[in-house]
C-alpha positions in Angstrom: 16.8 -22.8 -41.6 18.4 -23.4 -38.1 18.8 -19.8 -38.0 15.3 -19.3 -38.6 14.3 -22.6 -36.3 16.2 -21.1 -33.5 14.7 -17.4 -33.4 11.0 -19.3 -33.4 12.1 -21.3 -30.1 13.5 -18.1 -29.0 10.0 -16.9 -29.4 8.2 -19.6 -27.9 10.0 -19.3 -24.9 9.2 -16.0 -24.5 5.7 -16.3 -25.0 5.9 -19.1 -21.9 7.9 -16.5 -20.2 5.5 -13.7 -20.4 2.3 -15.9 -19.6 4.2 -16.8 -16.2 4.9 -13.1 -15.7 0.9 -12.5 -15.8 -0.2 -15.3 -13.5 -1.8 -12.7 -11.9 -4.3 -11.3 -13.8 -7.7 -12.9 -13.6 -10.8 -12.5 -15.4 -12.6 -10.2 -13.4 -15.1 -8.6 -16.0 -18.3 -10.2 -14.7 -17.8 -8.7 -11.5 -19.6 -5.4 -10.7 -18.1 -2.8 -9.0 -18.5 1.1 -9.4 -15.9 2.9 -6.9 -17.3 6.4 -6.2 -14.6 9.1 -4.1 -16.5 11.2 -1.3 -14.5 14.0 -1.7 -14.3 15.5 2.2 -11.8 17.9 1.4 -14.5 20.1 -1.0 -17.2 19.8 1.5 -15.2 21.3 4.1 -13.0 23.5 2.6 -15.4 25.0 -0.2 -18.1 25.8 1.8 -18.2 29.6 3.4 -17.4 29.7 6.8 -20.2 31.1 7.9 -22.4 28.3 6.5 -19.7 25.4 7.9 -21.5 24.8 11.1 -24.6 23.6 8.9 -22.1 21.7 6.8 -20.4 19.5 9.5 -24.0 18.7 10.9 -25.0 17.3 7.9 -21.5 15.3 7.3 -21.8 14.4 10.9 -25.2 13.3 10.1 -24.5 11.6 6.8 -20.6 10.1 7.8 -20.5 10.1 11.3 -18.8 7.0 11.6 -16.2 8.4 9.1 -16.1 12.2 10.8 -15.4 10.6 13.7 -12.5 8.8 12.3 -11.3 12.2 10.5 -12.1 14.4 14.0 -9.4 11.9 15.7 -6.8 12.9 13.0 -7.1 16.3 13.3 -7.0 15.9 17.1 -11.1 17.9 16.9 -12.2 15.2 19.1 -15.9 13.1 19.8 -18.0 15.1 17.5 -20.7 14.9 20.8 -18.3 17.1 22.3 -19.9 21.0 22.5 -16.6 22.3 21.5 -15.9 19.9 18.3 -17.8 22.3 16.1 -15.4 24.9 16.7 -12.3 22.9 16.6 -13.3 22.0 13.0 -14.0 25.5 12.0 -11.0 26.4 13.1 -9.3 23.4 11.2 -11.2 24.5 8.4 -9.9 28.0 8.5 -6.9 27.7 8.6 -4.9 29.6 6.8 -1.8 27.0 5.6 -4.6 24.1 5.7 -6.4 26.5 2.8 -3.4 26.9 1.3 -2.6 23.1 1.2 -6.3 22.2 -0.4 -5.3 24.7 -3.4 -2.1 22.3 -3.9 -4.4 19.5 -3.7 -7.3 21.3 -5.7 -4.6 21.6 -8.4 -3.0 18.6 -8.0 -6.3 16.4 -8.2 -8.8 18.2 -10.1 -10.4 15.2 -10.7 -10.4 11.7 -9.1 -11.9 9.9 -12.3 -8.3 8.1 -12.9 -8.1 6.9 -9.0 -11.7 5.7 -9.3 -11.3 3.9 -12.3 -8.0 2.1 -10.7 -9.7 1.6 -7.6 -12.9 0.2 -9.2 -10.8 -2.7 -11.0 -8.5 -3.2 -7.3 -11.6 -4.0 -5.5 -12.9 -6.3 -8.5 -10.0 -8.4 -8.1 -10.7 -8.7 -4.5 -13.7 -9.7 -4.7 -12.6 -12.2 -7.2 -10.0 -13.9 -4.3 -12.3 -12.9 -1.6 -15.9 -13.6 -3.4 -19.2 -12.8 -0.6 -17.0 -9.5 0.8 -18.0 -6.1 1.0 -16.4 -3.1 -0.4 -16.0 -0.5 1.4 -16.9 3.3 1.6 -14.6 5.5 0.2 -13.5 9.4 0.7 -10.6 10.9 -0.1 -9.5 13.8 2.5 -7.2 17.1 3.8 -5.9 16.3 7.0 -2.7 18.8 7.3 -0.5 15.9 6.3 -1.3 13.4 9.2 -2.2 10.7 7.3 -2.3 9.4 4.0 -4.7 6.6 4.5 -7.8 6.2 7.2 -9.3 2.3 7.4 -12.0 1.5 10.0 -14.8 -1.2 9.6 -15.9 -0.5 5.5 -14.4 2.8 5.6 -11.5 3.3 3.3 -10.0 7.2 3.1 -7.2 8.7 1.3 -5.2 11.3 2.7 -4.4 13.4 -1.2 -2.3 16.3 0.8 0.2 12.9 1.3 0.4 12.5 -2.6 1.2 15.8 -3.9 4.6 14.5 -5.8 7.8 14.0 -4.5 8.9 17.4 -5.3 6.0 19.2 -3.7 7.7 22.5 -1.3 5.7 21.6 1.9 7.6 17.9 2.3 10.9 19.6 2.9 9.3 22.2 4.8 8.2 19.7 7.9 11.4 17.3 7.7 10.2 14.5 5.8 13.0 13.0 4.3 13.8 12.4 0.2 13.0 8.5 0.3 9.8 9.2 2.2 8.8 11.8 0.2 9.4 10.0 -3.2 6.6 7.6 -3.0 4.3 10.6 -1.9 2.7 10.9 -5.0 -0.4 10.1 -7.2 0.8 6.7 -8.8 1.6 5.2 -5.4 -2.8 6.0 -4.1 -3.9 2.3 -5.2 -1.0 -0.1 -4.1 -1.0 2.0 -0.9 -5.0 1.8 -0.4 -4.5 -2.3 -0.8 -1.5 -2.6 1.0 -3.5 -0.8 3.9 -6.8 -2.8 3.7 -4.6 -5.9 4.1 -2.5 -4.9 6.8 -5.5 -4.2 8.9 -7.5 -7.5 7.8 -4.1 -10.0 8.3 -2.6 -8.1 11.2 0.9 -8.9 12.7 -0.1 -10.1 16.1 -2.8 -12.4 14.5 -1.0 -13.4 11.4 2.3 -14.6 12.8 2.4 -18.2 15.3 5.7 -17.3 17.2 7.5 -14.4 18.2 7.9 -12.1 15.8 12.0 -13.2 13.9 13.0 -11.8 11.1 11.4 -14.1 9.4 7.8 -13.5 10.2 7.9 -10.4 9.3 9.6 -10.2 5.9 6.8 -13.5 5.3 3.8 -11.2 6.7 5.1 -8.2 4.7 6.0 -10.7 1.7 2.2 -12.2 2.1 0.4 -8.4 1.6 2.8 -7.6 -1.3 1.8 -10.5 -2.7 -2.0 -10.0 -1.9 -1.8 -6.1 -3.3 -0.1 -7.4 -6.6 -2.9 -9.3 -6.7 -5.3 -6.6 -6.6 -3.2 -4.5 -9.3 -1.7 -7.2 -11.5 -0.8 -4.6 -13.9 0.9 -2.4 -11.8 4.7 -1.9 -12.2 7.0 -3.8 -9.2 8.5 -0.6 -8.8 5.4 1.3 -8.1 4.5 -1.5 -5.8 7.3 -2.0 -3.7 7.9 1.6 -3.9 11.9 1.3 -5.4 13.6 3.3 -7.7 14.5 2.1 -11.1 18.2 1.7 -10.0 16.7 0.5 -6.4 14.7 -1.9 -8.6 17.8 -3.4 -10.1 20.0 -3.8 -7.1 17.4 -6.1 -6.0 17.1 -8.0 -9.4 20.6 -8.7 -9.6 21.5 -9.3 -6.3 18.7 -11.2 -5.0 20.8 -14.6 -4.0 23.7 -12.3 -2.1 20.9 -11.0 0.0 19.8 -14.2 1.0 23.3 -15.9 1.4 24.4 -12.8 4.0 20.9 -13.2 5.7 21.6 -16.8 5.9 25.7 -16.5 6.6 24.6 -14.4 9.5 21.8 -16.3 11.2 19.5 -13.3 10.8 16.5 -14.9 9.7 15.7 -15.9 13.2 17.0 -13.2 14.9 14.1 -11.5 17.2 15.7 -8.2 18.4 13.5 -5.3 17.3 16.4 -2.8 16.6 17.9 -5.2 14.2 15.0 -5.8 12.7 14.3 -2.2 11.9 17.3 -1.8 9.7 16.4 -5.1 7.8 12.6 -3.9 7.1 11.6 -0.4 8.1 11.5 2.7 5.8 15.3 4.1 5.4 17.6 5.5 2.4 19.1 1.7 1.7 19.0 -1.3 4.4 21.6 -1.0 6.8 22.9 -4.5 6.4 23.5 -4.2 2.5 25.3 -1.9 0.2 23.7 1.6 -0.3 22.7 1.4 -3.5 20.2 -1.8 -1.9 16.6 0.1 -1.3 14.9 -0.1 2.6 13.2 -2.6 3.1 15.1 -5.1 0.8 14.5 -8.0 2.8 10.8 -7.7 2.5 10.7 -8.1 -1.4 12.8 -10.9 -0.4 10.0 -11.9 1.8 7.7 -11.6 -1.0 9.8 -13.1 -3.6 9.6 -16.5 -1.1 5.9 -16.1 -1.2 5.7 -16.0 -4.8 8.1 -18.9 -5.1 5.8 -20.9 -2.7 2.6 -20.1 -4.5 3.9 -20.8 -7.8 5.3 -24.4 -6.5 1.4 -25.3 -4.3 -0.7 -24.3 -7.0 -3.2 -25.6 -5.1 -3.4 -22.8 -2.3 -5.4 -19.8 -3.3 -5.1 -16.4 -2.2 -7.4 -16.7 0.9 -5.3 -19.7 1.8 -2.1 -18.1 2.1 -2.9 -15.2 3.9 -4.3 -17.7 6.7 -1.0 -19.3 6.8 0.6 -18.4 10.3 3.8 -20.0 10.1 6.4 -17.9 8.1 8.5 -21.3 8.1 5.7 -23.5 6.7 6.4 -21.0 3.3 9.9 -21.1 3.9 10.0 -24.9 3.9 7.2 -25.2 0.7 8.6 -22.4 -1.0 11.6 -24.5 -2.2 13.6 -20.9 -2.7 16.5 -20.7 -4.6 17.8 -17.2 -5.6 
């Protein structure tokens, strides 16, 4: 009977366990949303070249806002310009860009999945963020400039950026293994968030001092928190864009991070160099062992803004990201790794 008493507790516990693990997901089935994919790439890459011309007009016509976003990629320039036409043609030509949309053609036959991910994203937004607008979205073949466009409601995904990690044409212009490993299909949705946040909380209005450690693993922290709001379901690996193993190192070494960070009076430290090692893109941080990912300090940064919202349950969403002081989080966060 104790045996039997204990394993129920056991259970309990876990059930309490797993109900705090899914704090995030919200009830978002009353809110309508229907997320259709302009595909760009098809328009200008399936259309006969002696027929493009007509095609960009009407794109131009339909999108201009858009094409003009897209013609500053692909360095085409102000579609007014008399010679833009032909700098698109001969983007569109191209033999290696052709070559490229058949990877992508391949790769993403359909969008239906990405849709149906993105559709549930943006419900979730406009469940934290209720009287927004959604915005216009195409997805796009830009000879691997960028993998996502954002201007005012225009949201583009680059798809020649998420052809898998293993895809030939990543080695062939330099990009490096731990860049090239989140260039694939699963990492389209937390990327589209994390985007659309960055540009609506941006650094130099988000932050109130000078830019320490600090503030920047708490801004970074605050839009990892806000896109694993928008995909609750989504794995933390996915999201924070770690290996399994990468994954771990940060589980189980979570308080050893914080103690060096704090031994070595780096949280307040503003020189941009040092700061670099601690969050930019790289192989493993600098500071740590190399098994630690890049960027480990900013899902340090995001585990203090999950502490702090878990302990002032009385700050929503919108709140927090209009908090400017990284140490008013530190202080109400009440961290303890």
């Amino acid at each position: 009977m104790r045996i039997r008493g204990l394993l129920i507790f056991v259970i309990i516990v876990a059930g309490f366990s797993s109900c705090r693990q899914n704090s995030y997901v919200v009830n978002v089935n009353n809110i309508d949303v229907d997320i259709s994919i302009f595909r760009l790439e098809e328009a200008l890459f399936e259309t006969n070249p002696s027929e493009l011309r007509n095609e960009l007009t009407i794109l131009r016509d339909s999108f201009d806002y858009f094409i003009q976003l897209f013609s500053y990629v692909i360095d085409a320039g102000l579609t007014s310009d008399t010679e833009w036409y032909d700098r698109m043609i001969m983007f569109c030509t191209d033999r290696q860009n052709n070559d490229v949309y058949e990877y992508v053609k391949e790769q993403y036959l359909s969008l239906e999945i990405c849709e149906a991910e993105l559709t549930e994203a943006w419900k979730h937004y406009l469940f934290h963020f209720p009287g927004k607008s959604v915005p216009q979205l195409f997805s796009f073949v830009s000879g691997f400039n960028n993998s996502i466009i954002i201007g005012d409601s225009v949201l583009a995904i680059g798809l020649d950026r998420y052809l898998g990690a293993d895809n030939k044409f990543y080695p062939q212009l330099g990009i490096y293994n731990y860049l090239s490993n989140n260039m694939r299909p699963e990492k389209i949705v937390s990327d589209c968030m994390y985007a659309w946040g960055s540009v609506l909380w941006e650094i130099e209005e988000s932050t109130g001092s000078d830019n320490s450690l600090l503030d920047i693993m708490i801004h970074q922290g605050k839009l990892l928190y806000f896109t694993k709001c928008m995909i609750p379901r989504e794995k933390d690996s996915v999201l924070f864009g770690f290996t399994s193993s990468q994954m771990s190192f940060c589980l189980n070494n979570e308080s050893q991070m914080w103690e060096y960070l704090i031994e070595h009076d780096l949280l307040f430290n503003t020189d941009p160099l040092t700061i670099n090692k601690l969050t930019g893109a790289a192989p493993f941080t600098t500071y740590f062992t190399n098994e630690s990912p890049g960027k480990s300090t900013v899902w340090i940064g995001f585990k203090i803004v999950e502490s702090f919202m878990k302990n002032n349950p009385g700050i929503d969403l919108k709140q927090l990201m209009e908090i400017k002081e990284a140490q008013t989080i530190l202080n109400d966060a009440r961290y303890a790794p």
